[in-house]
N, C-alpha and C positions, 0 to 999 in steps of 0.2 A: 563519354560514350565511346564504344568500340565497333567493332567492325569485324566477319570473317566471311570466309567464301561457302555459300550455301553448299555441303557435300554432295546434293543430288541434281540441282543445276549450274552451280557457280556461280550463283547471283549474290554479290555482294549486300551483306545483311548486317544493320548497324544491331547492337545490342549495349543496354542499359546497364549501371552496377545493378546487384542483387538478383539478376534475375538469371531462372537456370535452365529453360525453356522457350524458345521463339518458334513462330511460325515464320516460314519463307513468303513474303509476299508476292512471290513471284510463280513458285509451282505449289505454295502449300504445305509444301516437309515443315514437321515437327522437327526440330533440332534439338539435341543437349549439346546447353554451351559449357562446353569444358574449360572453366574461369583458368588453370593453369597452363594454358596455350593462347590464353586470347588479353589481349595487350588493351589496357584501360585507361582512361586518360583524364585525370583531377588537377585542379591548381588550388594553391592553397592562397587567400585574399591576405591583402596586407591588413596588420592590424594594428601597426604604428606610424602615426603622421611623421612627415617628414620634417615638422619640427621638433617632434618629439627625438626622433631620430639624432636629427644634431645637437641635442640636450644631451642621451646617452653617451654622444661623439664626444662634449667638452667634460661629462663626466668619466669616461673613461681616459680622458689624457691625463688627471690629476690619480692616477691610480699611484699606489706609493713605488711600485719598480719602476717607471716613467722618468724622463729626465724632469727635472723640478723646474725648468724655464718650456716646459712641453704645452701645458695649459694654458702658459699666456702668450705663447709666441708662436703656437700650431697655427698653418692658416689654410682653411678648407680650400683647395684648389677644381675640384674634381664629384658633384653629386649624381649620381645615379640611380634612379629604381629598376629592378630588372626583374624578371621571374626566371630562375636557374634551374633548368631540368634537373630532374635525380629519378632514378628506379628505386622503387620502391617492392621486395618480395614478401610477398607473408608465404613461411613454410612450415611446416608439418614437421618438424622435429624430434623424434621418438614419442609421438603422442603430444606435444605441449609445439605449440600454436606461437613463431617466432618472426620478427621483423626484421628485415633486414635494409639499409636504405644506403644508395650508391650513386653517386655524382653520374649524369647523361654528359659532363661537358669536362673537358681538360681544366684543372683547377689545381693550384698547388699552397694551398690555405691550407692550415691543418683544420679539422673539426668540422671541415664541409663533406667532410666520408661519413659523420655519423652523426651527419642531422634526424631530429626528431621531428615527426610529422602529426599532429593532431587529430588522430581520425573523425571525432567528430567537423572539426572544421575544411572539411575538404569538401570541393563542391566538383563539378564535373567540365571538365573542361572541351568545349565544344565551340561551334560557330557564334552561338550567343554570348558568348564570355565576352567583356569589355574591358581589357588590358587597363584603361586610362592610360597616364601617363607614363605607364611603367612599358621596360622593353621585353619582349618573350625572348629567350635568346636560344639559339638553336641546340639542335642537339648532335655531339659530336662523334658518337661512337652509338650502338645496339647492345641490348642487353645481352646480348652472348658473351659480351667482354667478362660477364659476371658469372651468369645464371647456371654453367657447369661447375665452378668452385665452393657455389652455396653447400652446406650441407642440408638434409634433408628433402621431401618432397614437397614440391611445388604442389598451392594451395591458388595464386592469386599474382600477379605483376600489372604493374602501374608506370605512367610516367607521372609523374609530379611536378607542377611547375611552381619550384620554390621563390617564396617571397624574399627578396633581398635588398639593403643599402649597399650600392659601391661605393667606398669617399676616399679618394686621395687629397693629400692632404702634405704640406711644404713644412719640412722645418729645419732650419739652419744649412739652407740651402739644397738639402733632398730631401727627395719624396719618397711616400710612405703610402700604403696602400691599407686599410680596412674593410671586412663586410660587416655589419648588423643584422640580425635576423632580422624582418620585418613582422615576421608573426609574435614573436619572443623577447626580441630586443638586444638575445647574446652580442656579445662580438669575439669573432675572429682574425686575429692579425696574424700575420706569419713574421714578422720584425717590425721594432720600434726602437725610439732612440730610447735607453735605458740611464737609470744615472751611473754616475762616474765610478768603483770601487774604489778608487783612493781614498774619499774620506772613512768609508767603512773600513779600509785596511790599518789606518792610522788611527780608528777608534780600537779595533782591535789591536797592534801595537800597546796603546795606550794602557787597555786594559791588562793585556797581560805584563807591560812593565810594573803598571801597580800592585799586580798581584804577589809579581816577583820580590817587589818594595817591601812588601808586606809582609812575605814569608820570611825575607831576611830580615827586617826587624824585628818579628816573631821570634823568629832566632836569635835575636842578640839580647832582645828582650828577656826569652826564658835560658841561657847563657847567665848573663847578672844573676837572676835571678837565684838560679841554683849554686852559682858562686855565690852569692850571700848567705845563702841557707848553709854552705859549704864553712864559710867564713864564721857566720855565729855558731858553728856549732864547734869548731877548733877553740876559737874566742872564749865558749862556755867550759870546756873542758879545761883549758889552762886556767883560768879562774877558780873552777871546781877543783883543780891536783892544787893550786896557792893558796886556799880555805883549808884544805884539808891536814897540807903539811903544819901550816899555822896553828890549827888547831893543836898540833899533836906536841911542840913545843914545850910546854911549861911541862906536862908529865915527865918530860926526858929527864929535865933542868932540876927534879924534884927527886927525882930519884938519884941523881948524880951527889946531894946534898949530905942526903942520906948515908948514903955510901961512908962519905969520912966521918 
């Protein structure tokens, strides 16, 4: 639910999504609430247990760019649930109808600038909401930080209180930081320990000495090769001129007989 100041008394007037009409309970004015000045306020529920969560957490260490002792020797130091504000704009874009969604809090994760929000799953966040265990965490800046750079006209803005896993988490003596979306399950890490490149550099090595191996014995191979073809065929012609003089012998011998 929102809130603006009645234009005709100043009395403070809460207003509901969807609606584009209130009366002032106070003098009676008919309002139009003009949704693109007036600030709304939904949280999105968590939709993954937080054992689930730490499932996602041991399946994401064994990811194959991951140091390969990540999975067995990661040790959750650090669990969190929190809701992390973000503005959310819907605008008017040359006619087609755009979203836009921006961190309310200083945050330097990649991926947490263009979280996706489920419209259907959004409930309204007001006095009745029940955090449970999770922390609602403030919010650190106003949407003007944003709202002049958007393109297009403004349709609609929101804060959102996005569902989040904090886990830091120890390995080989530093720590490491991840979020999980809580609605979705993604995660976001800004650095992890990665494996080593030296074996990949010595597979590579490897491969290109073999290739090299290969081409020069390709090469010595068709070498021989055409030297032999080179060879039988001199081999064949001296053969072929020693039949042929052979041949021609006894006619000489026959004719020199004659003679005398």
């Amino acid at each position: 639910m929102s809130s603006f100041a009645c234009p005709k008394c100043g009395a403070n007037v809460n207003v509901s999504t969807g609606v584009h009409f209130i009366n002032c309970k106070y003098c009676g004015t008919t309002v139009f609430v003009d949704r693109s000045g007036v600030m709304f306020y939904y949280v999105l529920p968590f939709f993954i247990s937080d054992e689930k969560a730490k499932g996602i957490f041991k399946r994401w260490t064994a990811n194959p760019q991951a140091d390969k002792e990540l999975e067995s020797k990661a040790k959750i130091t650090g669990f969190n649930k929190q809701y992390f504000p973000v503005y959310q704009f819907r605008r008017d874009v040359n006619g087609k109808e755009k979203f836009y969604v921006k961190p309310a809090k200083g945050t330097i994760l990649p991926g947490m600038n263009n979280l996706t929000i489920p419209a259907g799953d959004i409930k309204i966040f007001d006095e009745s909401f029940n955090p449970g265990d999770a922390k609602v965490l403030d919010v650190d800046f106003g949407m003007d930080a944003y709202i002049n750079d958007l393109e297009g006209v403004g349709k609609e803005q929101a804060l959102v209180y996005f569902p989040i896993f904090e886990i830091d988490y120890e390995f080989n003596g530093q720590v490491y930081k991840i979020i999980i979306d809580g609605s979705s399950g993604k995660v976001y890490s800004a650095n992890y320990p990665t494996r080593s490149s030296v074996p990949y550099g010595l597979v590579a090595m490897a491969s290109f000495g073999l290739a090299f191996l290969g081409g020069l014995l390709g090469m010595i191979v068709s070498f021989i090769f055409y030297a032999l073809i080179i060879a039988a065929f001199f081999i064949g012609y001296y053969f072929a001129m020693k039949v042929t003089k052979t041949s021609e012998m006894p006619g000489e011998s026959q004719s020199a007989v004659e003679a005398f």
